[in-house]
N, C-alpha and C positions, 0 to 999 in steps of 0.2 A: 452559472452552470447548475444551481438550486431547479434549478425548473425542469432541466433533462431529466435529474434524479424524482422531482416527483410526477413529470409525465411517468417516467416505470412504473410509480404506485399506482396512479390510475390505469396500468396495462396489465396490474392483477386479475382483474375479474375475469380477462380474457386466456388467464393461461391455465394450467395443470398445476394441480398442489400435488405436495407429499411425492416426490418419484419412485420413492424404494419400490423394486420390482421389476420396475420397469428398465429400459436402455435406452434414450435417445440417441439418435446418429451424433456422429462427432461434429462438432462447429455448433450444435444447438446451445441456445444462448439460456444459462439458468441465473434466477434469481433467487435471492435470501429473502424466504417468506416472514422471519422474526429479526430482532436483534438480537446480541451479543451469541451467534453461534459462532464455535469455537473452530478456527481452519486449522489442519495438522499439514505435515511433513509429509504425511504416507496414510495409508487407511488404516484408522484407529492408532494413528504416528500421531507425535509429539505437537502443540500445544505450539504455532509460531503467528497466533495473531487471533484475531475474528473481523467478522463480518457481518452485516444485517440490510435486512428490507430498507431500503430498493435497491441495494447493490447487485450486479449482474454479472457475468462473467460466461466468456466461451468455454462449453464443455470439450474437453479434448476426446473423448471416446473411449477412457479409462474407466472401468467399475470394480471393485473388488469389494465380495461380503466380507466380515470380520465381526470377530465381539469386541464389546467395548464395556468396560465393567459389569458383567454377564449379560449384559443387549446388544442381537444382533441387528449388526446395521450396514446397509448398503453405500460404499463411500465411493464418491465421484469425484473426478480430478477436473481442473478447469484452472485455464491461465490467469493467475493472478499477478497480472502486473509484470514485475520481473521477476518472474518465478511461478512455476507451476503447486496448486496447492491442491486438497482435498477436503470433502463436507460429507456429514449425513446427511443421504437423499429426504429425512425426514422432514430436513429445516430446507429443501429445495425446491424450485416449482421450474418449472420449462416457458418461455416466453417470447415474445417475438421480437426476433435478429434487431430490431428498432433499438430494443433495452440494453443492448451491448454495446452499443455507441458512445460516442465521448461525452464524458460526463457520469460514467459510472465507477469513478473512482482510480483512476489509473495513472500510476505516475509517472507523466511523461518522459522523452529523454530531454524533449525541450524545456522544461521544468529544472531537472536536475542538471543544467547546462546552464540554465541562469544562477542557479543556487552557485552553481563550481564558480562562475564570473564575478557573481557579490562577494565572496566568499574571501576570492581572493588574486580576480582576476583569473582565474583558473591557472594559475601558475603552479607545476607540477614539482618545481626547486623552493619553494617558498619554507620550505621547513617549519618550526614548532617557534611560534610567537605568543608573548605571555600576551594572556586577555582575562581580563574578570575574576580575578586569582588564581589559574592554572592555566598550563599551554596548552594551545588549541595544537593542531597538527597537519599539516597538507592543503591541498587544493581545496577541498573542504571544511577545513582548519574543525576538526573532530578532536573533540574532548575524550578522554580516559574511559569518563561514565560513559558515555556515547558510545565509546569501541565496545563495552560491555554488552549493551543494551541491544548491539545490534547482531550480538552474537557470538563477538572476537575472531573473526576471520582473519586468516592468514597466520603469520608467527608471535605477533606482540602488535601492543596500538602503535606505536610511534613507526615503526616499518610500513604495518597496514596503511596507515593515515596518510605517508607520503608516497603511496604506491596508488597510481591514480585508479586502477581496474580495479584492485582489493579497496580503496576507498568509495568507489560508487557501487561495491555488492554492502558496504555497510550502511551505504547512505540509503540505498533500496530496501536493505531487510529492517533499517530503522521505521521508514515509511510505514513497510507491510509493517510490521508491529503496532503503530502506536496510531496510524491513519484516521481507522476507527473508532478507536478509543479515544480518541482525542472531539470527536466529532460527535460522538453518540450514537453510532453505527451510520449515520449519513455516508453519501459518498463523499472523498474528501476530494479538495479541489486541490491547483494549484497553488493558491492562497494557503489551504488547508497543511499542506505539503512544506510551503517555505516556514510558516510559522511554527511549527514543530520541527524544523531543523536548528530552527534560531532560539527557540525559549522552550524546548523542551516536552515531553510528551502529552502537556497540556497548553503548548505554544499557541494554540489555533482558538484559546479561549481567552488569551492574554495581551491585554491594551500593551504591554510592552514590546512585543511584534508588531505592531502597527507601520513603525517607521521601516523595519525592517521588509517588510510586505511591500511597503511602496516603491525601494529599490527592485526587489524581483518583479513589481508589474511591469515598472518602466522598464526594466532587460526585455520581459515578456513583450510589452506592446509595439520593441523592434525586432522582436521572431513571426510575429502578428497571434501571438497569444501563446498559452502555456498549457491549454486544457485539451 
């Protein structure tokens, strides 16, 4: 999927830098013209990941100005994955519908259904079994730091963990946090996705994922793919 994300870089030349000002209709498809820009919660909200060139996303049709450490800046909302996020129009460019296709980073459901399957059979009674010196937790047997990392949704980790819907909004908002960052602002793949579930927020860079990758391909290559 390396190749969808840099045909997009080659589809810069053809689109519109810098938007602030402007309003594209909703469904237009923006991409992240730098790395490490910073996606929030809300316009000039909270700080829940980043994103970078060539990643793309459908804009929803949301804008709202605001300041942002005494700079105003026009923020756009745009689907991010499982979850709707926002960016300054400065670090955004408008692109064609092509660049929002798969491969721009998206974590599937069929991804996150293979992870729940390796994991643990996706067995939603499996409860908290010791691994690697601390219990994991649930269908996606979620670690302590994990439930941190992704937020602490719901009441406590160990409830969260074996509650299968509060377990895949931690397994989602983990992703959206660490996707990027783990990749270097590339878009991250399935690949990219399982081995940062498995080793951590630099999983996707670490030879000890390897084996763990090769079970989520083989789940993947009987959904006929994960991306």
């Amino acid at each position: 999927m390396r190749s969808v994300a840099f045909l997009a870089l080659l589809l810069f030349s053809a689109v519109s830098a810098d938007i602030t000002g402007t309003n594209p209709a909703a469904g237009t498809c923006l991409c992240f013209s730098t790395s490490g820009v910073n996606v929030r919660d809300g316009p000039c909200g909270n700080v829940i990941g980043s994103a970078g060139s060539p990643q793309c996303y459908v804009y929803t049709g949301s804008k709202t100005t605001c300041s942002l450490s005494g700079t105003t800046y026009d923020f756009f909302e745009f689907d991010w994955g499982s979850r709707n996020a926002w960016a300054a129009g400065t670090y955004l460019n408008t692109a064609p519908a092509s660049s929002c296709q798969s491969g721009s980073g998206t974590f599937t459901d069929a991804c996150l259904s293979c992870i729940c399957e390796i994991e643990s059979g996706c067995n939603p009674n499996i409860g908290c079994l010791w691994d690697v010196n601390s219990y994991s937790c649930g269908p996606y047997q979620i670690k302590e730091p994990y439930y941190i990392d992704c937020g602490s949704p719901g009441s406590d980790w160990q409830s969260c963990a074996n509650d299968m819907a509060c377990a895949e909004t931690c397994v989602r908002a983990y992703m959206d946090r660490y996707g990027t960052y783990c990749t270097g602002g590339v878009a991250p793949t399935c690949e990219d996705y399982s081995r940062i579930h498995n080793g951590g927020p630099s999983g996707c860079t670490c030879s000890c994922t390897d084996g763990y990758w090769d079970k989520i391909r083989a789940c993947c290559g009987s959904q006929t793919g994960c991306d």
